[in-house]
Backbone as CSV, one residue per row, in Angstrom:
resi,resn,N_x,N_y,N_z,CA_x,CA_y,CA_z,C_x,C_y,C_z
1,UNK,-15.574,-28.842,-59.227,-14.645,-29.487,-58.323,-15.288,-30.700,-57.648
2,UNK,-16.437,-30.527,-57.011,-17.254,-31.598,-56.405,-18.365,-31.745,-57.395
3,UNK,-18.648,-33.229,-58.032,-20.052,-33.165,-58.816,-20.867,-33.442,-58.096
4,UNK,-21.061,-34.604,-57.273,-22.410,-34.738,-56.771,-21.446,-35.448,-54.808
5,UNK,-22.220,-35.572,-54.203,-22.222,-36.268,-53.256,-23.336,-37.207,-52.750
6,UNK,-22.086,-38.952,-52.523,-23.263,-39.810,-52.203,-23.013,-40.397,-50.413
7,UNK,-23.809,-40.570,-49.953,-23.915,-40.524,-48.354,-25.126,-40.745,-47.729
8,UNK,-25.121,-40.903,-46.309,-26.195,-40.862,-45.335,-26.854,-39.439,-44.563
9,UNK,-27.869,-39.186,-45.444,-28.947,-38.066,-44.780,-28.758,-37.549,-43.053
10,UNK,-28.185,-36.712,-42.551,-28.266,-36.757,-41.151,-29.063,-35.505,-40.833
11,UNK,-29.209,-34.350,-42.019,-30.094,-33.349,-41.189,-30.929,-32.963,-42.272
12,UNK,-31.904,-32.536,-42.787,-32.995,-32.259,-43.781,-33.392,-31.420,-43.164
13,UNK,-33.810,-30.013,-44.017,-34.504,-28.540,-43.814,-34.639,-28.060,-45.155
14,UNK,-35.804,-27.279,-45.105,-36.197,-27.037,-46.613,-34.984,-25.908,-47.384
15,UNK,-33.917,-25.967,-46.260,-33.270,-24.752,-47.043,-31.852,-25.644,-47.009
16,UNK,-31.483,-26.398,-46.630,-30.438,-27.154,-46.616,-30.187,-28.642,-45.982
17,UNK,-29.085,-29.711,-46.218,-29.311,-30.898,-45.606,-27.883,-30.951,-45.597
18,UNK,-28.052,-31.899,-44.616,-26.160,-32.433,-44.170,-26.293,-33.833,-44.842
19,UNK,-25.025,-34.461,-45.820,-24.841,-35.436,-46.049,-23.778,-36.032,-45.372
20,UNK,-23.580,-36.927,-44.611,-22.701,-37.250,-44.017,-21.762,-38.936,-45.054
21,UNK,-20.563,-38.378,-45.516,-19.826,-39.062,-46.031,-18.554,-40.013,-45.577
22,UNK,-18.062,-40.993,-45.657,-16.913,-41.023,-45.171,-16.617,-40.406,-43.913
23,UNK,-17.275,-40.274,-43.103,-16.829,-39.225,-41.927,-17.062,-37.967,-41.614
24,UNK,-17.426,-37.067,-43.039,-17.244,-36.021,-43.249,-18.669,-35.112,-43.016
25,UNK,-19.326,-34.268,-42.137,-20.724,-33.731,-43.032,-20.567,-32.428,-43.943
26,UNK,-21.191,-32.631,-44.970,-21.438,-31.603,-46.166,-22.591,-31.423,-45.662
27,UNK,-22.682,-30.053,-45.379,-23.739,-28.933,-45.747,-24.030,-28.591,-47.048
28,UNK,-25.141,-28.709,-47.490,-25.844,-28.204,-48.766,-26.818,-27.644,-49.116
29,UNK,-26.768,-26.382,-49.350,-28.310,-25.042,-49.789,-29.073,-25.964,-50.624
30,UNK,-30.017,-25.793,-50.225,-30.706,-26.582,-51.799,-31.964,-25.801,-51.760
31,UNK,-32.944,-25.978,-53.146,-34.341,-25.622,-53.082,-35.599,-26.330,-52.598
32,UNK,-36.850,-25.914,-52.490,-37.704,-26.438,-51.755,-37.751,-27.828,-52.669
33,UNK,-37.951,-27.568,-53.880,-38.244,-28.777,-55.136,-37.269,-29.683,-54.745
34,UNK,-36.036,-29.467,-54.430,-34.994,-30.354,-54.108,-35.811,-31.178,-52.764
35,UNK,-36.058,-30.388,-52.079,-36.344,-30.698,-50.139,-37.399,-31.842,-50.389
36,UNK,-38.227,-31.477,-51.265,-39.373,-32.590,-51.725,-39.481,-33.735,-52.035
37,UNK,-38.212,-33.756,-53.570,-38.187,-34.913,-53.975,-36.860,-35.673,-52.668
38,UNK,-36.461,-34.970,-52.234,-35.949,-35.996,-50.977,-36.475,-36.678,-50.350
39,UNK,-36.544,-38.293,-50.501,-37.244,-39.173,-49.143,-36.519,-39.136,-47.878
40,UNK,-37.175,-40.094,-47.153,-37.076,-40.247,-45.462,-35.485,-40.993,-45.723
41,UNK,-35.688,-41.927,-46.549,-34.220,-42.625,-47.108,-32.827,-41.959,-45.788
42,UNK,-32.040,-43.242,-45.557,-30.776,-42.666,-45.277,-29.774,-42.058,-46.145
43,UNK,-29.585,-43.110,-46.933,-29.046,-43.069,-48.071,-29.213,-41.937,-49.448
44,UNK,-28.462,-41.242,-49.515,-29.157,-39.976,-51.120,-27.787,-39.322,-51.599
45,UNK,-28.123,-39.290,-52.656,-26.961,-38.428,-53.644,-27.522,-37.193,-54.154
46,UNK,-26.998,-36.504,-54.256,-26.952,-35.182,-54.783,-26.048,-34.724,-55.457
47,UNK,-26.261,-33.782,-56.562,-25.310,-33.128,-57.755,-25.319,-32.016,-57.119
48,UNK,-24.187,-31.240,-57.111,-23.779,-30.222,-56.555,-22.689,-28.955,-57.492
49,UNK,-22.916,-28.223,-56.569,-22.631,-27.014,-57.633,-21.791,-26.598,-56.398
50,UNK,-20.508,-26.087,-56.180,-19.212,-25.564,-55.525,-19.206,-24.187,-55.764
51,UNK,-19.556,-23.029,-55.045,-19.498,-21.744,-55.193,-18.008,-21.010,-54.362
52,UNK,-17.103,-20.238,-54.736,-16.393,-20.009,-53.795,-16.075,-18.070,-53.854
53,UNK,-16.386,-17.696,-52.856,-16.726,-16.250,-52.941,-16.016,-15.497,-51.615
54,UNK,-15.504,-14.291,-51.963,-14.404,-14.308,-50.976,-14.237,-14.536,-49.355
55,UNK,-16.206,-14.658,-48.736,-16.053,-14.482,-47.403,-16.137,-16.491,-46.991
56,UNK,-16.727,-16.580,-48.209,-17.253,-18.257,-48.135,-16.836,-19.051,-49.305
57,UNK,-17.329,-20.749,-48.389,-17.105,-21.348,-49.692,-18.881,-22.356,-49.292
58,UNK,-19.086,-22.437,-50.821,-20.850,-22.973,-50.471,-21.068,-24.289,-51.583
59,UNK,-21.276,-24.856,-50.841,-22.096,-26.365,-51.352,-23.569,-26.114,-51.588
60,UNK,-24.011,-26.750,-53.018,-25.288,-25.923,-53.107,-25.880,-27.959,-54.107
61,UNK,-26.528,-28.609,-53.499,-27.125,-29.617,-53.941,-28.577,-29.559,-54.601
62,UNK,-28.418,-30.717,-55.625,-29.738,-30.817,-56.514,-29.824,-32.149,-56.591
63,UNK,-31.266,-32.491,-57.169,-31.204,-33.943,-56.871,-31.298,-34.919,-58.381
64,UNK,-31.291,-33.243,-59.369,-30.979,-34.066,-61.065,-30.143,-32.875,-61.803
65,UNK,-29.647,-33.197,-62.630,-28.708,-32.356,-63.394,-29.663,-31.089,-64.381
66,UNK,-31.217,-31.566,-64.270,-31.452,-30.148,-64.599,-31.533,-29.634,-63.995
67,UNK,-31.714,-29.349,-63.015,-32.071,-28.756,-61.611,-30.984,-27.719,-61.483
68,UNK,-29.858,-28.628,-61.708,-28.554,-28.002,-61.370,-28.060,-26.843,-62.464
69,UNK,-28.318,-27.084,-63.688,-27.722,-26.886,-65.005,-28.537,-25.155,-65.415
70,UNK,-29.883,-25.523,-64.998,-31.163,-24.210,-64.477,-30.052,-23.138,-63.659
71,UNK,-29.324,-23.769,-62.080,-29.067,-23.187,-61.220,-27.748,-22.426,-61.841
72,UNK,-27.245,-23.058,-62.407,-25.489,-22.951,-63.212,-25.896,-21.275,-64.202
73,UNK,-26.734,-21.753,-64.578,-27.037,-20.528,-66.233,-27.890,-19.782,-65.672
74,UNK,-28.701,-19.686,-64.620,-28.903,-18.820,-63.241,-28.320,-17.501,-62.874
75,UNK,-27.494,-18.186,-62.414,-26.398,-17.492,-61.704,-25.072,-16.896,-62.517
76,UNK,-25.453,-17.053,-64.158,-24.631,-16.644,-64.908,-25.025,-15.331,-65.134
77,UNK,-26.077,-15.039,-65.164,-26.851,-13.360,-65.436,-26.423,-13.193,-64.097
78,UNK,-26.126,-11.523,-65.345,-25.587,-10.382,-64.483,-26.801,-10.279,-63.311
79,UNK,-26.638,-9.647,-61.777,-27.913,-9.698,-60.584,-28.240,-10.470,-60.312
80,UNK,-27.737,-12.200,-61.081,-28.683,-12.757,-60.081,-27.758,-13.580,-59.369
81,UNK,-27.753,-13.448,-57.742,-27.070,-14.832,-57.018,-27.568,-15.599,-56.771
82,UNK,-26.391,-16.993,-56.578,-26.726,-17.664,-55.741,-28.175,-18.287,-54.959
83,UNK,-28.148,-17.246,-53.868,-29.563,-17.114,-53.484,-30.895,-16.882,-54.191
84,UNK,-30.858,-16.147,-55.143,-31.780,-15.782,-55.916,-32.039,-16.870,-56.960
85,UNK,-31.076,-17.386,-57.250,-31.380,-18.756,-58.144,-32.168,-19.944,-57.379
86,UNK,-32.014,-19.855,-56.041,-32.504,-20.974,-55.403,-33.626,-20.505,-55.190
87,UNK,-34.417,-19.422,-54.876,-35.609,-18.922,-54.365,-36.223,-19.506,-56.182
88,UNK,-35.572,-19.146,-57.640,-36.457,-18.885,-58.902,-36.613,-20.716,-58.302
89,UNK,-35.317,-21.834,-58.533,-35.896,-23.200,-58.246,-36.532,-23.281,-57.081
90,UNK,-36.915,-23.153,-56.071,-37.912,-23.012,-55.201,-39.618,-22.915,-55.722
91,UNK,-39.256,-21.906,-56.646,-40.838,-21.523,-57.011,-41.719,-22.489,-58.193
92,UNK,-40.513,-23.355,-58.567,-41.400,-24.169,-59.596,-40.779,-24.976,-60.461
93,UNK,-40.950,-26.421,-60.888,-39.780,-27.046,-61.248,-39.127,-26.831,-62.541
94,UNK,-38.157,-27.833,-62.972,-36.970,-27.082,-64.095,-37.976,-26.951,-65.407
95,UNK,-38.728,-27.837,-65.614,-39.785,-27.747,-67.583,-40.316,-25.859,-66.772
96,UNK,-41.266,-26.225,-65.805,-41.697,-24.770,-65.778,-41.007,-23.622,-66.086
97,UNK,-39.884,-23.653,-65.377,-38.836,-22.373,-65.372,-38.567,-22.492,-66.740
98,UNK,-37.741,-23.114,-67.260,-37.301,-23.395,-68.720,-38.602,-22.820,-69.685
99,UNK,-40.085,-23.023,-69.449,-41.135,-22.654,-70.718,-41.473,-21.345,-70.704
100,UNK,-40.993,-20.622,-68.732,-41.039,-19.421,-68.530,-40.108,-18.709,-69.468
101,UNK,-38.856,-19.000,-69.668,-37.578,-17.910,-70.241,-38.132,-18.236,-71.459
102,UNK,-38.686,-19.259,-72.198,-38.559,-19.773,-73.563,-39.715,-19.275,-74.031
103,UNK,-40.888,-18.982,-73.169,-41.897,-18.500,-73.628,-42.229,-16.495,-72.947
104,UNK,-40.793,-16.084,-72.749,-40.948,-14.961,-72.631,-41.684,-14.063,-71.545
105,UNK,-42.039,-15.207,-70.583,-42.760,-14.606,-69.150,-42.094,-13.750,-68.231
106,UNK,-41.817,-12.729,-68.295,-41.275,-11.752,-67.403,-42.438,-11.498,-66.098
107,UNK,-43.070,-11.433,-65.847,-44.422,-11.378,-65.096,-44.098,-13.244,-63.968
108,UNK,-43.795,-13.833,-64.866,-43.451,-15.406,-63.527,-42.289,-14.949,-62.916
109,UNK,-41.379,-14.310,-63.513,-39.896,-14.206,-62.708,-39.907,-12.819,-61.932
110,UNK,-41.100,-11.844,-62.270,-40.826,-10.966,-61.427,-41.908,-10.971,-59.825
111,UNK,-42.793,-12.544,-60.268,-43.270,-12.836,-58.443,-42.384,-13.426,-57.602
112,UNK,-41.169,-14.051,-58.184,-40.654,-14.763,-57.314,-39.425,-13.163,-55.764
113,UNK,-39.836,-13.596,-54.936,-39.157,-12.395,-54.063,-37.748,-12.287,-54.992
114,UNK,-37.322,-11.028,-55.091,-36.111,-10.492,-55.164,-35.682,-10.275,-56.652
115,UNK,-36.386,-10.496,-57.429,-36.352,-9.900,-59.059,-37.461,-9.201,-59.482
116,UNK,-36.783,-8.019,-59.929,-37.997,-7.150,-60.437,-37.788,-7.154,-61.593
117,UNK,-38.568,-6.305,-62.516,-38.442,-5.864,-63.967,-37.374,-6.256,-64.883
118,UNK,-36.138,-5.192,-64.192,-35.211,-5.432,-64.747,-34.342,-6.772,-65.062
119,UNK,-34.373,-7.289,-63.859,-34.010,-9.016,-63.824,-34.513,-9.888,-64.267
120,UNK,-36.082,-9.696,-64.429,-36.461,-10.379,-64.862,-36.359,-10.473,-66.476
121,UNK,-36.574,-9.312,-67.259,-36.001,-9.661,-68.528,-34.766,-9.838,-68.899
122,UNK,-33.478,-9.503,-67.870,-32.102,-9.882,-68.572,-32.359,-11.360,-68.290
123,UNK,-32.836,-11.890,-67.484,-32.789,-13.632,-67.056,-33.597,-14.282,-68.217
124,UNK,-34.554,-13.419,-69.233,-35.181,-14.259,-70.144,-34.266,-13.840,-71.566
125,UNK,-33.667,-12.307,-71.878,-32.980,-11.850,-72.602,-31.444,-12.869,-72.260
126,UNK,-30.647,-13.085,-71.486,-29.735,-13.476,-71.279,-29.159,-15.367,-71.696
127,UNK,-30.932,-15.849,-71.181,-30.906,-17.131,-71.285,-31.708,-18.153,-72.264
128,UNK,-32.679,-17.354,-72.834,-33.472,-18.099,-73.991,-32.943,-18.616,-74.971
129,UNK,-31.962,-18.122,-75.525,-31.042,-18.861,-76.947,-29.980,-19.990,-76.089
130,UNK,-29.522,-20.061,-74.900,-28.846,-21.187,-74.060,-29.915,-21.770,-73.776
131,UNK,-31.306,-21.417,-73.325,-32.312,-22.884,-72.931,-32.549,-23.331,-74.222
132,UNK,-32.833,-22.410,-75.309,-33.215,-23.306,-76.804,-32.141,-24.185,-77.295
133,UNK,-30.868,-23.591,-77.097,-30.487,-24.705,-77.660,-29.549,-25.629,-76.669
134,UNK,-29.533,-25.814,-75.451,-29.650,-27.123,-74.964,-30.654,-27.815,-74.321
135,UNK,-31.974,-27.403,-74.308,-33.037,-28.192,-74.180,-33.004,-29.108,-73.057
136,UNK,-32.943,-28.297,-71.523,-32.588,-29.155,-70.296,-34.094,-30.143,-70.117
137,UNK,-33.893,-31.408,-70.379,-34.801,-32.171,-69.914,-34.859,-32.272,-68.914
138,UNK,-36.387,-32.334,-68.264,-36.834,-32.335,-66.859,-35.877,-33.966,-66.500
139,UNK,-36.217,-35.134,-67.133,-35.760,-36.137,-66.139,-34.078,-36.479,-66.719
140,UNK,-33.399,-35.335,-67.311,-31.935,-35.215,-67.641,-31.623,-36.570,-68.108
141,UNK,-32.574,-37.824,-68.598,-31.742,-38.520,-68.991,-31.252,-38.077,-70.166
142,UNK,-32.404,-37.757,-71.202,-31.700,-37.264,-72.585,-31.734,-35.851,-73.090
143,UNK,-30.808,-35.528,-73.745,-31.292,-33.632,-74.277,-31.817,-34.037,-75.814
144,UNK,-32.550,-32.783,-75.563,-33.190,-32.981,-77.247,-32.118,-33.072,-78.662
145,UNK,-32.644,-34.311,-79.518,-32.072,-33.802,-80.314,-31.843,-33.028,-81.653
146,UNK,-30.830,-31.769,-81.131,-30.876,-30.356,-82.235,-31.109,-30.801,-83.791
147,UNK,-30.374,-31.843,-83.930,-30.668,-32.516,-85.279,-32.012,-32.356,-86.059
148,UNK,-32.371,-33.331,-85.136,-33.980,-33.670,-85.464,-35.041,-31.843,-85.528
149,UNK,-34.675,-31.568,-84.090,-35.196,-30.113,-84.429,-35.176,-29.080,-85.243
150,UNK,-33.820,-28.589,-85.666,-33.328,-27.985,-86.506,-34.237,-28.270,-88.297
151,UNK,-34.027,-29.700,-88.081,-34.637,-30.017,-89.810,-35.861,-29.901,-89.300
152,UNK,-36.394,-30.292,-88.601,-37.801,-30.344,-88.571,-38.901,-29.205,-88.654
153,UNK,-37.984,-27.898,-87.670,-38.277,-26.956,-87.886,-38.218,-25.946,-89.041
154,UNK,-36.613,-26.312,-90.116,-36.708,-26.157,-91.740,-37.719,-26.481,-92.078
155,UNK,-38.183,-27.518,-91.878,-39.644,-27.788,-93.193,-40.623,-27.131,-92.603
156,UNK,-40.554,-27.250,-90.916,-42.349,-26.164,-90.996,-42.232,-25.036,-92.038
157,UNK,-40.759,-24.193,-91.465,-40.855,-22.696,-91.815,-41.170,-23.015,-93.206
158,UNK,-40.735,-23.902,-94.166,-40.453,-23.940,-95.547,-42.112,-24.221,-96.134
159,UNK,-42.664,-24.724,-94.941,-44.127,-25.124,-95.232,-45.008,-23.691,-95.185
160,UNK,-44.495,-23.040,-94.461,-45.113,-21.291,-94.235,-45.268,-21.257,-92.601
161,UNK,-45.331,-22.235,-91.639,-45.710,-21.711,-90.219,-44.252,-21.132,-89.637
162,UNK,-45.149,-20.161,-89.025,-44.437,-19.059,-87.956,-43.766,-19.798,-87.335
163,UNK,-42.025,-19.518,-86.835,-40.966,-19.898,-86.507,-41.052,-20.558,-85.460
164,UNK,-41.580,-18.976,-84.120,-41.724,-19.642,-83.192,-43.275,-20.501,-82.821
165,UNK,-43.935,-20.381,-83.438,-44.717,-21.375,-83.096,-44.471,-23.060,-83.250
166,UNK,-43.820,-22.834,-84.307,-43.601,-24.243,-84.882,-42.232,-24.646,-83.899
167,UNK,-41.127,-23.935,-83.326,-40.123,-24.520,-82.377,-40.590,-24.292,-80.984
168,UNK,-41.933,-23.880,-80.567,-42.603,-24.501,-79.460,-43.207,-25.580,-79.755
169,UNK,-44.050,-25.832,-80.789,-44.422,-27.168,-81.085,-43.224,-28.658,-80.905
170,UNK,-42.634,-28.125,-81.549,-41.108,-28.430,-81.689,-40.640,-29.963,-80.657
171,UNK,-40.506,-28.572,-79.605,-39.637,-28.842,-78.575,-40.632,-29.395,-77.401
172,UNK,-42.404,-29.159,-77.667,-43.001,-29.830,-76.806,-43.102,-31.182,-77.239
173,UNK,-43.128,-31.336,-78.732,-43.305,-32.833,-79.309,-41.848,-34.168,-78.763
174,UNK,-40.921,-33.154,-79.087,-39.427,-34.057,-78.598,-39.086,-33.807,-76.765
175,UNK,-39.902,-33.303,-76.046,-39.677,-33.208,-74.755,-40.698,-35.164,-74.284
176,UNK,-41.563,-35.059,-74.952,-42.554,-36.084,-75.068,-42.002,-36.941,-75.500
177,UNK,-41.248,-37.253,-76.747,-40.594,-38.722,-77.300,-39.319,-38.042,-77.726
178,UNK,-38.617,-38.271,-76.929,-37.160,-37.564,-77.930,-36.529,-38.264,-78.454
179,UNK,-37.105,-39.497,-78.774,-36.100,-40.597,-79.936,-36.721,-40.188,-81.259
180,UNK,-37.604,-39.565,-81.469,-38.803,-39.337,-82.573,-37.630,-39.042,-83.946
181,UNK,-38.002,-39.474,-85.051,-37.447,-39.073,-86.145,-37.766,-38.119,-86.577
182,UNK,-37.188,-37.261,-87.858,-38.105,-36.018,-88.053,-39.598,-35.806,-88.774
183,UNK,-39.673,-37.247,-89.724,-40.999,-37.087,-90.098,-41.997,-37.267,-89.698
184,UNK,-41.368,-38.142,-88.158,-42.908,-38.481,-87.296,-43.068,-36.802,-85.821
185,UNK,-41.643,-36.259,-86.112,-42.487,-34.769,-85.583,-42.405,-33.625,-86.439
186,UNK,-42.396,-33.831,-87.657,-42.737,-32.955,-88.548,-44.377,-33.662,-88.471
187,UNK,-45.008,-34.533,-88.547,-46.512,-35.185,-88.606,-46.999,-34.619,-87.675
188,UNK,-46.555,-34.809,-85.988,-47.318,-34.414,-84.881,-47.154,-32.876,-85.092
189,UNK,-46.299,-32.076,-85.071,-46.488,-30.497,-85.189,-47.331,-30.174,-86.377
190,UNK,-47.596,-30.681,-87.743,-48.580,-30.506,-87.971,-50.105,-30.541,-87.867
191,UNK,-50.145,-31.566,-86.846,-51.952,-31.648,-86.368,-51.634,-30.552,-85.057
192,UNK,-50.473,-29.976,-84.568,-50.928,-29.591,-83.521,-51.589,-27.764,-83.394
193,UNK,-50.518,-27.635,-85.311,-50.135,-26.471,-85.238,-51.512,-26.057,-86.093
């Protein structure tokens, strides 16, 4: 309903900020990572995520669309709210979280307060085949492209390397240049692998 809001900064706290628009102030939850990359600036926009739940309605700001997109597919697993999505972005930014589910770390998601065991593997069970295949880039200008990956990763396997090794290679080579064609990261995953 609301994508982002652009306006003048009037209150900053690591757990929320007022944007004051047109007249209007928006309150917005946000995470510490958010609170950070916020300057002193009057002026700031934020992408926002509209929650509406029967006692409330909640404005929840980010300051890039992965940030947000993390928070969105979050809060799509079963247990986890809202809140709990903002504490996982709190604890570390979107590549981290993203290499956590993709690389199967149940042990990172169960320090963050308020997920244990169980949460923590439906959040890596639930979301690893949605982070693989949209590939949230940290600076959201571009997503990887599946194209390039997909074939590229055909020829490792076809070459004999292990699946997932070769679509971590993969996806660290095109996080790095994601205009890359496939034979120049079919080249780099081979010296890496």
């Amino acid at each position: 309903m609301i994508a982002h809001i652009n306006g003048k900064l009037v209150e900053k706290t690591p757990t929320y900020v007022v944007i004051e628009c047109n007249g209007v102030g928006y309150k917005l939850n946000i995470s510490l990572s958010t609170y950070s990359k916020l300057g002193a600036d009057e002026s700031c926009k934020l992408f926002t995520e509209f929650i509406v739940r029967e006692d409330a309605q909640l404005l929840y700001g980010f300051t890039d669309h992965a940030e947000r997109r993390l928070f969105q597919l979050l809060i799509s697993v079963s247990g986890v709210g809202p809140a709990t999505a903002l504490l996982v972005l709190s604890s570390a930014d979107a590549e981290e979280i993203q290499q956590a589910i993709l690389g199967g770390n149940a042990a990172w998601f169960k320090g963050v307060k308020g997920i244990g065991p169980k949460s923590a593997q439906r959040i890596i069970i639930d979301l690893k085949d949605k982070i693989s295949k949209e590939n949230i880039s940290a600076d959201n200008s571009l997503r990887l492209n599946n194209t390039v990956k997909e074939e590229s990763l055909s020829a490792l396997v076809n070459l004999g390397f292990n699946k997932n090794q070769a679509e971590k290679m993969i996806v660290k080579i095109l996080q790095a240049n994601a205009e890359a064609a496939v034979e120049e990261v079919i080249k780099l995953a081979l010296k890496g692998l």
